[in-house]
TORKOL-4160 file (C-alpha; in steps of 0.2 Angstrom, whole numbers, padded with zeros to 4 digits, m for minus):
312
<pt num="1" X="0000" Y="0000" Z="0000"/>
<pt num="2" X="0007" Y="0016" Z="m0005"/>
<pt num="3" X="0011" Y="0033" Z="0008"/>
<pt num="4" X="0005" Y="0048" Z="0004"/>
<pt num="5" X="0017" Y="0062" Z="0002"/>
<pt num="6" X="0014" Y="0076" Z="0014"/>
<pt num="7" X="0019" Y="0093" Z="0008"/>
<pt num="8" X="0023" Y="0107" Z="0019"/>
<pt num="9" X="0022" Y="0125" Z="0014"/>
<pt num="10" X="0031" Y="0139" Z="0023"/>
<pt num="11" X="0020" Y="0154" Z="0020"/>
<pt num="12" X="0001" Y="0153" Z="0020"/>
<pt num="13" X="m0010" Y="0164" Z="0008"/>
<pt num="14" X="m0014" Y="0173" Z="0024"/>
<pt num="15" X="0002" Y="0178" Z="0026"/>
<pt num="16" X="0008" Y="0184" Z="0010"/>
<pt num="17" X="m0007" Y="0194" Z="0008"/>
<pt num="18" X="m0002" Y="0204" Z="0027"/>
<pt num="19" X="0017" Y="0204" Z="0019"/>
<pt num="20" X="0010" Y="0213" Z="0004"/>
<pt num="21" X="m0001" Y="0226" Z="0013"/>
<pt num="22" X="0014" Y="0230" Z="0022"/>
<pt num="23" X="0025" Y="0232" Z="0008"/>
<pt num="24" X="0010" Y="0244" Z="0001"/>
<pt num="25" X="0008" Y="0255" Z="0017"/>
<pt num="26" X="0026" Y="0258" Z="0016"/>
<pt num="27" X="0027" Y="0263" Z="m0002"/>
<pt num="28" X="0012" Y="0275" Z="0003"/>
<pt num="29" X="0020" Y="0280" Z="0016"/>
<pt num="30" X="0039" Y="0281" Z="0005"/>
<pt num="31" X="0029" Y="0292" Z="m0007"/>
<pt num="32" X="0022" Y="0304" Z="0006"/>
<pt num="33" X="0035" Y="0309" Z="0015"/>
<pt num="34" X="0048" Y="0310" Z="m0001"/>
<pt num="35" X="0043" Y="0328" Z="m0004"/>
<pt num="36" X="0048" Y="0333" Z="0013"/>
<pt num="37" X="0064" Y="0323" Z="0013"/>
<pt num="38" X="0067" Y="0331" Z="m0005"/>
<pt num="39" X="0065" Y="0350" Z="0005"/>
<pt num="40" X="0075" Y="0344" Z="0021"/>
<pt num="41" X="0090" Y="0337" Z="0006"/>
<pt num="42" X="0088" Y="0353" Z="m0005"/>
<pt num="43" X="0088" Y="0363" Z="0013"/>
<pt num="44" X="0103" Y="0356" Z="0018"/>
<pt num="45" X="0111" Y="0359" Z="0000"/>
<pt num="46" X="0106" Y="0377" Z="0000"/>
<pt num="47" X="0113" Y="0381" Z="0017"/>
<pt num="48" X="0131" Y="0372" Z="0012"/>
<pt num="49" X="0130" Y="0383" Z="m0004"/>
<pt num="50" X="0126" Y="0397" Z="0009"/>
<pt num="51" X="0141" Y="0394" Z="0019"/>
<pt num="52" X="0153" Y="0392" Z="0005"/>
<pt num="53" X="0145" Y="0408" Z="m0002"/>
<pt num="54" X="0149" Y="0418" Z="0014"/>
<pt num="55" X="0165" Y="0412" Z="0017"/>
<pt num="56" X="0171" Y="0417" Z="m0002"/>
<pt num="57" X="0162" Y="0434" Z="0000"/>
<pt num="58" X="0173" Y="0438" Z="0018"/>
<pt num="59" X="0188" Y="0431" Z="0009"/>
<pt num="60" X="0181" Y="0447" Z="m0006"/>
<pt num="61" X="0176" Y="0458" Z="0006"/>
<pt num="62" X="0195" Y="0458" Z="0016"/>
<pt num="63" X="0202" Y="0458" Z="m0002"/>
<pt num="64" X="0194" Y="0474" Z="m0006"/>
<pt num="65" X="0198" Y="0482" Z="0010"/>
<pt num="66" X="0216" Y="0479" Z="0005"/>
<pt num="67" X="0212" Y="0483" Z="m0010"/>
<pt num="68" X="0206" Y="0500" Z="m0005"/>
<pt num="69" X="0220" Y="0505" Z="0006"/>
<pt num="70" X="0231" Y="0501" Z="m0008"/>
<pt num="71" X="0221" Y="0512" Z="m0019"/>
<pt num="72" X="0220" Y="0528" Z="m0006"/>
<pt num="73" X="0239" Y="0525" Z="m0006"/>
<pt num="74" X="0239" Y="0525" Z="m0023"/>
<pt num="75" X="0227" Y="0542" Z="m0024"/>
<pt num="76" X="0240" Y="0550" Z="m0010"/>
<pt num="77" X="0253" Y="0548" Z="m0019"/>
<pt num="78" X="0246" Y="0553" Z="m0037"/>
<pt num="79" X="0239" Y="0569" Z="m0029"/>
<pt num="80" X="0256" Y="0574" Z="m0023"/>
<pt num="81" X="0263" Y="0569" Z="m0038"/>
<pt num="82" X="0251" Y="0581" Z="m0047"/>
<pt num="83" X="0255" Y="0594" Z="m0035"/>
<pt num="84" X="0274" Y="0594" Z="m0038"/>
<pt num="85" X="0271" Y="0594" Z="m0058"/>
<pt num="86" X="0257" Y="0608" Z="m0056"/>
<pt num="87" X="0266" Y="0619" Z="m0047"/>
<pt num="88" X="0285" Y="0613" Z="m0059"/>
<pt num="89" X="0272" Y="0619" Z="m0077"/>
<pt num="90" X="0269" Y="0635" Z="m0069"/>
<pt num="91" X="0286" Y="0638" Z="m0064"/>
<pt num="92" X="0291" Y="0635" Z="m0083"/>
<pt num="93" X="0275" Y="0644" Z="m0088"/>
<pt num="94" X="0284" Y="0659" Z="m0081"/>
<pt num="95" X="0301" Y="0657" Z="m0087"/>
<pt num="96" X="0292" Y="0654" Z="m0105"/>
<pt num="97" X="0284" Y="0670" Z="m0104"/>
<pt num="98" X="0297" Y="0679" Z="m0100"/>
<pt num="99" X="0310" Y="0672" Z="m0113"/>
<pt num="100" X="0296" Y="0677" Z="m0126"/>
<pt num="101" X="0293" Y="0693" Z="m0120"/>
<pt num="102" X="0314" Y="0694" Z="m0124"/>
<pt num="103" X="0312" Y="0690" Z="m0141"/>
<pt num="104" X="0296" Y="0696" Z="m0149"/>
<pt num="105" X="0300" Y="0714" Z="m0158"/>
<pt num="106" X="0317" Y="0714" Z="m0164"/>
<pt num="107" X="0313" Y="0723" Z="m0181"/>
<pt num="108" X="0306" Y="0735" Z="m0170"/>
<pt num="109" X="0314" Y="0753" Z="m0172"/>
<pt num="110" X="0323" Y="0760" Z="m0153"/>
<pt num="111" X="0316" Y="0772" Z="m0146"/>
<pt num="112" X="0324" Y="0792" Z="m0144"/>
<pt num="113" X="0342" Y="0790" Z="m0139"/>
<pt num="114" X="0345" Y="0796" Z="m0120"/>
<pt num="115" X="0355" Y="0807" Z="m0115"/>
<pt num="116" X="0372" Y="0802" Z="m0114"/>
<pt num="117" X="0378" Y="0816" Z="m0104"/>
<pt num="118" X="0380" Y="0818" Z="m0086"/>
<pt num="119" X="0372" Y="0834" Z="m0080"/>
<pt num="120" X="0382" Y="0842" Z="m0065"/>
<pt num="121" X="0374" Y="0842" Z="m0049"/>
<pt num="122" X="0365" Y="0858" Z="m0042"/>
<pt num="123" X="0368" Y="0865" Z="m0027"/>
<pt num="124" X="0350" Y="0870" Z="m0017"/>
<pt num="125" X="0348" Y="0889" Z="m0016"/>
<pt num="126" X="0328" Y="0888" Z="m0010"/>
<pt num="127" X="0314" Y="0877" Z="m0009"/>
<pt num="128" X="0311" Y="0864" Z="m0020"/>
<pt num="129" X="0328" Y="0866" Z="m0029"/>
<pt num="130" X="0332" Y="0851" Z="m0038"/>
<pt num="131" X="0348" Y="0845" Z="m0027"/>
<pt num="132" X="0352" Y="0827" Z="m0037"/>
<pt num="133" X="0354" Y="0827" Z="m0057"/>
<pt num="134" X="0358" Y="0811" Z="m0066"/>
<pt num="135" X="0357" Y="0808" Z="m0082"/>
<pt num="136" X="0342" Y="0817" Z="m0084"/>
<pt num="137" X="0334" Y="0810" Z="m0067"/>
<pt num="138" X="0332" Y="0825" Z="m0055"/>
<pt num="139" X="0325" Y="0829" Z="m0039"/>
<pt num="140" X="0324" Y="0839" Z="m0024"/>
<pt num="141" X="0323" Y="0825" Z="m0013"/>
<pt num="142" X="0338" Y="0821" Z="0001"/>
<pt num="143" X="0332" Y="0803" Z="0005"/>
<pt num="144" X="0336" Y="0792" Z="m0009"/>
<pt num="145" X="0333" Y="0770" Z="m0014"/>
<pt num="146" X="0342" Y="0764" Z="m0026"/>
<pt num="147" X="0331" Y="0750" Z="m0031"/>
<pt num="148" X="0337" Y="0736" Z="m0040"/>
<pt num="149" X="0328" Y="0721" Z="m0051"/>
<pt num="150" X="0339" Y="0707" Z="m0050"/>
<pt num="151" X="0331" Y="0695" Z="m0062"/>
<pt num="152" X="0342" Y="0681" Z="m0071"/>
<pt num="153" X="0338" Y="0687" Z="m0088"/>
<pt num="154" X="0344" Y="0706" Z="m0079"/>
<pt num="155" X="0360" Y="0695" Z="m0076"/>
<pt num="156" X="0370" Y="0696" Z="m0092"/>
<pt num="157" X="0369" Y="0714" Z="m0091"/>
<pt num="158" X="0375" Y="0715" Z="m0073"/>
<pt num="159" X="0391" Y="0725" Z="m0075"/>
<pt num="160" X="0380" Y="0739" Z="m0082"/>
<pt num="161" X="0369" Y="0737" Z="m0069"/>
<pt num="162" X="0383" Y="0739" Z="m0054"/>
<pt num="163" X="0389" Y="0753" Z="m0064"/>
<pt num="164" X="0375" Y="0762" Z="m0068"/>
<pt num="165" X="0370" Y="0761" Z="m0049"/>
<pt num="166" X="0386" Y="0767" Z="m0043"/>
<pt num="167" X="0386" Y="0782" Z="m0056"/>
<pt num="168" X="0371" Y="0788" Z="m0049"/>
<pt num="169" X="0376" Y="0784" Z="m0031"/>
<pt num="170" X="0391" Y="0793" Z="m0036"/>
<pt num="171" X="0378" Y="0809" Z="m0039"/>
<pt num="172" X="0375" Y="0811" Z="m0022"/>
<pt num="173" X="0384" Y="0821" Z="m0011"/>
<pt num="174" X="0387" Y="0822" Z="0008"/>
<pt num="175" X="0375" Y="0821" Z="0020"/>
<pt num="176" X="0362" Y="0815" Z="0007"/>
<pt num="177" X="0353" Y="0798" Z="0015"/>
<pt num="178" X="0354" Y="0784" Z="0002"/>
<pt num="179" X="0350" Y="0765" Z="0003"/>
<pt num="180" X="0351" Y="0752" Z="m0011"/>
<pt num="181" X="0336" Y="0737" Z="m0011"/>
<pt num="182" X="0339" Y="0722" Z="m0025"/>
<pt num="183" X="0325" Y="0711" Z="m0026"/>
<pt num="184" X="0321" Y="0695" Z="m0037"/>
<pt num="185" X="0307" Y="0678" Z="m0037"/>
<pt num="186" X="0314" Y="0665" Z="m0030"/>
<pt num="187" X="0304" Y="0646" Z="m0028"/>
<pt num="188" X="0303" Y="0650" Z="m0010"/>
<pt num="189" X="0296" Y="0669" Z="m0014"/>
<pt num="190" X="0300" Y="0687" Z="m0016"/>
<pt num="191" X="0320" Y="0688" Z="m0008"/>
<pt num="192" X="0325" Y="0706" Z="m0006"/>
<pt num="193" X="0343" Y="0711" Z="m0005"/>
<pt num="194" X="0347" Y="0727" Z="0004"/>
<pt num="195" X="0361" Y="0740" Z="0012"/>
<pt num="196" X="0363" Y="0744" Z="0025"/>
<pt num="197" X="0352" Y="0732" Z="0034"/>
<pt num="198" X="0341" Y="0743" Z="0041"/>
<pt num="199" X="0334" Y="0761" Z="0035"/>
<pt num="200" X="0344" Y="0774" Z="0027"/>
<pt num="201" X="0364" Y="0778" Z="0028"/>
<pt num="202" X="0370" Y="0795" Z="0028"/>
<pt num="203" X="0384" Y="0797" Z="0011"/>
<pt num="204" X="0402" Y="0799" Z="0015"/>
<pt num="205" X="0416" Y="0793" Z="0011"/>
<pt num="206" X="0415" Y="0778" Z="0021"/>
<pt num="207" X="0397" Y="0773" Z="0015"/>
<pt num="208" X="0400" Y="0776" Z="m0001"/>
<pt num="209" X="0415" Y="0762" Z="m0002"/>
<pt num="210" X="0403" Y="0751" Z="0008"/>
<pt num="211" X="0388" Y="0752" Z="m0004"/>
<pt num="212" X="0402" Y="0750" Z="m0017"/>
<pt num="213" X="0408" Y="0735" Z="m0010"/>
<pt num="214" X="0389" Y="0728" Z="m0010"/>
<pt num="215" X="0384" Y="0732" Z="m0026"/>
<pt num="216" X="0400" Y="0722" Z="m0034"/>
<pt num="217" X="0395" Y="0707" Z="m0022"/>
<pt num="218" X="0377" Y="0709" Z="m0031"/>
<pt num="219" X="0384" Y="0703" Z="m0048"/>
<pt num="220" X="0383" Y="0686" Z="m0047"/>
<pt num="221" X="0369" Y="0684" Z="m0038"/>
<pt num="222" X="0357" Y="0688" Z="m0053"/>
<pt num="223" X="0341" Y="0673" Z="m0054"/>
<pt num="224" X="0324" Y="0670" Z="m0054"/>
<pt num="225" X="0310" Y="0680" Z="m0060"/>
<pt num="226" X="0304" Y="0697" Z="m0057"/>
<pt num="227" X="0291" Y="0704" Z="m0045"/>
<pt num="228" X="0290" Y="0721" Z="m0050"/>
<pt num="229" X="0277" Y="0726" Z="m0039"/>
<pt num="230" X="0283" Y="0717" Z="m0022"/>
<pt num="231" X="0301" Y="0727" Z="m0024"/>
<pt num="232" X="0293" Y="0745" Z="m0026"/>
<pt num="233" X="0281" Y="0738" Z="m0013"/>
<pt num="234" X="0293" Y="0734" Z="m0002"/>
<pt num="235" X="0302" Y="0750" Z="m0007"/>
<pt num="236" X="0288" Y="0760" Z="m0002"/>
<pt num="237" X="0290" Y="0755" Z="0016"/>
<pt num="238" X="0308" Y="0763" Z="0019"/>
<pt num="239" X="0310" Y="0781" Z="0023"/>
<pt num="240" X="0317" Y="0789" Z="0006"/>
<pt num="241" X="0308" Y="0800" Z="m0003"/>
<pt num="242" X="0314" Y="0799" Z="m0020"/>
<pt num="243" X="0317" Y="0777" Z="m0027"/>
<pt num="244" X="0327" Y="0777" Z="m0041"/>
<pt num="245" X="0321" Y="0758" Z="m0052"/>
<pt num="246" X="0335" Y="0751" Z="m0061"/>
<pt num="247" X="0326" Y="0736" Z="m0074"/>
<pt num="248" X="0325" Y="0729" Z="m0088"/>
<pt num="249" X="0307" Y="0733" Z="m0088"/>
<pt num="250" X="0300" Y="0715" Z="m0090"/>
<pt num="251" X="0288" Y="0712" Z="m0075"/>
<pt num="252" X="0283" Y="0692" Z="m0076"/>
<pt num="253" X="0262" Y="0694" Z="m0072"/>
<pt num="254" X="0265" Y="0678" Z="m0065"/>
<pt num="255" X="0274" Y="0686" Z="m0053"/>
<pt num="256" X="0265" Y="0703" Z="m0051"/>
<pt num="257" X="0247" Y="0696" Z="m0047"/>
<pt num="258" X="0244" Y="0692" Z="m0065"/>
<pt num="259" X="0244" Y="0711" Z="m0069"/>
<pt num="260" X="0250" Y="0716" Z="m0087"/>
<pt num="261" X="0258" Y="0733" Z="m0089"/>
<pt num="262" X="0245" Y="0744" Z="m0089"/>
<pt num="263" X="0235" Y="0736" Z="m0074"/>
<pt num="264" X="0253" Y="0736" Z="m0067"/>
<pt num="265" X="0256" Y="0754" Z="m0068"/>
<pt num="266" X="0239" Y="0757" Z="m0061"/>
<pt num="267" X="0242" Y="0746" Z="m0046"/>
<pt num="268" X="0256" Y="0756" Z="m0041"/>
<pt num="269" X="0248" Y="0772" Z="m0040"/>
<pt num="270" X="0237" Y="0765" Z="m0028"/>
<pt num="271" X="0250" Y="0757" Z="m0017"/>
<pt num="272" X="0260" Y="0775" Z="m0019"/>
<pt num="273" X="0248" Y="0784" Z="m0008"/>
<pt num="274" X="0262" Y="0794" Z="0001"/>
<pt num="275" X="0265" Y="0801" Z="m0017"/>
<pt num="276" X="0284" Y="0796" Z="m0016"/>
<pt num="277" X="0294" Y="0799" Z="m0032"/>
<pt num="278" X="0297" Y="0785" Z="m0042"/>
<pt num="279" X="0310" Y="0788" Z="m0057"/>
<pt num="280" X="0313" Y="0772" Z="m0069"/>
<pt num="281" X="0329" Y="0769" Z="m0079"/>
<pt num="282" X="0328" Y="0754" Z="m0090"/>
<pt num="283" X="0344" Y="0744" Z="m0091"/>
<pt num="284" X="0350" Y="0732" Z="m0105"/>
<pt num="285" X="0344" Y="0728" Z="m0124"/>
<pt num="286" X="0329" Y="0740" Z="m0123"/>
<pt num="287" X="0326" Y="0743" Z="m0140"/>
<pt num="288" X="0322" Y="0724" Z="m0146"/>
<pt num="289" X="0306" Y="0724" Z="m0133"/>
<pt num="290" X="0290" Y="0730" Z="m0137"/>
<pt num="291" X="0283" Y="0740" Z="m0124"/>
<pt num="292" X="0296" Y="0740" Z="m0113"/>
<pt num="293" X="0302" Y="0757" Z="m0115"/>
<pt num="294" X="0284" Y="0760" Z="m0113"/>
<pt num="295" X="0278" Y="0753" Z="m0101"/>
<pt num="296" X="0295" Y="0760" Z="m0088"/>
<pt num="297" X="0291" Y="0779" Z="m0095"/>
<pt num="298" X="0272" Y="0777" Z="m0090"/>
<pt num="299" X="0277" Y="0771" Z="m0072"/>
<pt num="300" X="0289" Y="0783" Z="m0067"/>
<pt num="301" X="0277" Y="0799" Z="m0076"/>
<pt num="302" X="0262" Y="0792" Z="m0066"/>
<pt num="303" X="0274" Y="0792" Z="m0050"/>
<pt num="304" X="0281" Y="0810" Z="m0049"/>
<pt num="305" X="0296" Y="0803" Z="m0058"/>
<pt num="306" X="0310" Y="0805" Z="m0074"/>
<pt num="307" X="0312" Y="0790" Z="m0087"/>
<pt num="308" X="0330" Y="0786" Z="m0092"/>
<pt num="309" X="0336" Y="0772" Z="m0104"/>
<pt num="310" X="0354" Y="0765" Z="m0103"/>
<pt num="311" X="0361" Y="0750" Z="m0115"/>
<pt num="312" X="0379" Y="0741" Z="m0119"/>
């Protein structure tokens, strides 16, 4: 008689049908909560990006800073550099002006020769006798500046310069009060030159050899530019009575407020309010410059004083 197999099965309908119901709820559930482990994922991402984006916007931030120091350096150093080559250009503006005013009107004709000689000096017999003649310069006056323009272009003519000085210094006689006042532009500024150090000297024999002496140390010290208006204004402020302007009528405006020579004339008669003479005598190559014997007669006529014109 035959057995009869017996099988044996493992897992019941019942209890694949539970296994499958859970392995449904959990998809359900998978599928539910992916959006927010998609946001939680994404959040994290963003805030990494975040981070990294902070950290390479301090790392810009303290480049910049360095960067903008360097660049105010930079700004410093351009701005003084600007300010040295600003203030160099008109410092060559001014030499430029005046070697142009040297050589514009060369074909022009010279004006009336001076005089060429000395007239003797007059001894005073009453009230405003003329009591110093020179070379047609004359007054009545007894306090007397020699004042001198001791620009470099002046330089090449300075032996006629000392001489022409001491000729008229030599004019004088005793007890007359004299001084002599050189003036010139200079980087640093009007300089101003004088003897004695102080006021007015007394002429003898022994001031006349001292002013001698100074006015042969003046020769080489000829430079820079000329500032017309601060000398005479400068001369103004001393005692004498009477300033004799030795130049070579070539005022830089750069130097003289910006002032041409007819606003320059003008100025001085309204820093001249004590009325003091003022007698010019151009010095040098006259002739070849336009205006220049113009513009030296016009100040001293407006001043009470003579023109006079003395060349090589």
């Amino acid at each position: 008689m035959r057995r009869r197999r017996v099988a044996f099965e493992v897992f019941s309908l019942s209890a694949i049908d539970l296994f499958a119901s859970a392995m449904g709820a959990f998809v359900i559930m998978a599928i539910i909560l992916m959006p927010d482990y998609q946001k939680e994922v994404r959040s994290e991402g963003d805030l990494k990006f975040l981070e990294e984006l902070a950290g390479r916007t301090d790392a810009i931030l303290q480049d910049s800073e360095l960067g903008r120091n360097d660049i105010l350096i930079a700004l410093q150093a351009a701005q003084t550099q600007h300010e040295q080559l600003q203030a160099e250009q008109e410092r060559i503006s001014a030499e430029i002006q005046t070697i142009n005013a040297e050589k514009q009107a060369h074909a022009d004709q010279p004006p009336p020769p001076p005089p060429v000689e000395e007239e003797p000096i007059l001894e005073p017999t009453g009230r405003n006798q003329v009591t110093f003649r020179f070379l047609g310069l004359k007054t009545d006056q007894r306090q007397i500046l020699f004042l001198v323009d001791m620009n470099a272009f002046l330089g090449r003519h300075a032996e006629l310069v000392k001489d022409t000085v001491v000729r008229a210094m030599d004019s004088l006689g005793d007890g007359y009060e004299f001084g002599i006042l050189g003036f010139q532009q200079l980087d640093s500024g009007p300089n101003f030159i004088r003897w004695p150090d102080k006021g007015l000297s007394t002429m003898s024999n022994t001031t006349r050899n001292q002013a001698n002496r100074f006015l042969e140390g003046m020769k080489d010290d000829f430079k820079g530019s000329s500032p017309l208006l601060a000398g005479i204004s400068e001369a103004l402020e001393s005692p004498a009575q009477a300033i004799v302007l030795f130049s070579d009528g070539l005022p830089n405006p750069s130097f003289n407020e910006g002032l041409n020579a007819n606003r320059l004339v003008r100025r001085v008669i309204q820093i001249n309010y004590a009325h003091k003479e003022i007698h010019a005598v151009t010095i040098g190559d006259y002739y070849k410059y336009r205006g220049t014997v113009e513009f030296m007669e016009r100040l001293a006529k407006n001043n009470g004083g003579s023109f006079l014109a003395v060349s090589d």
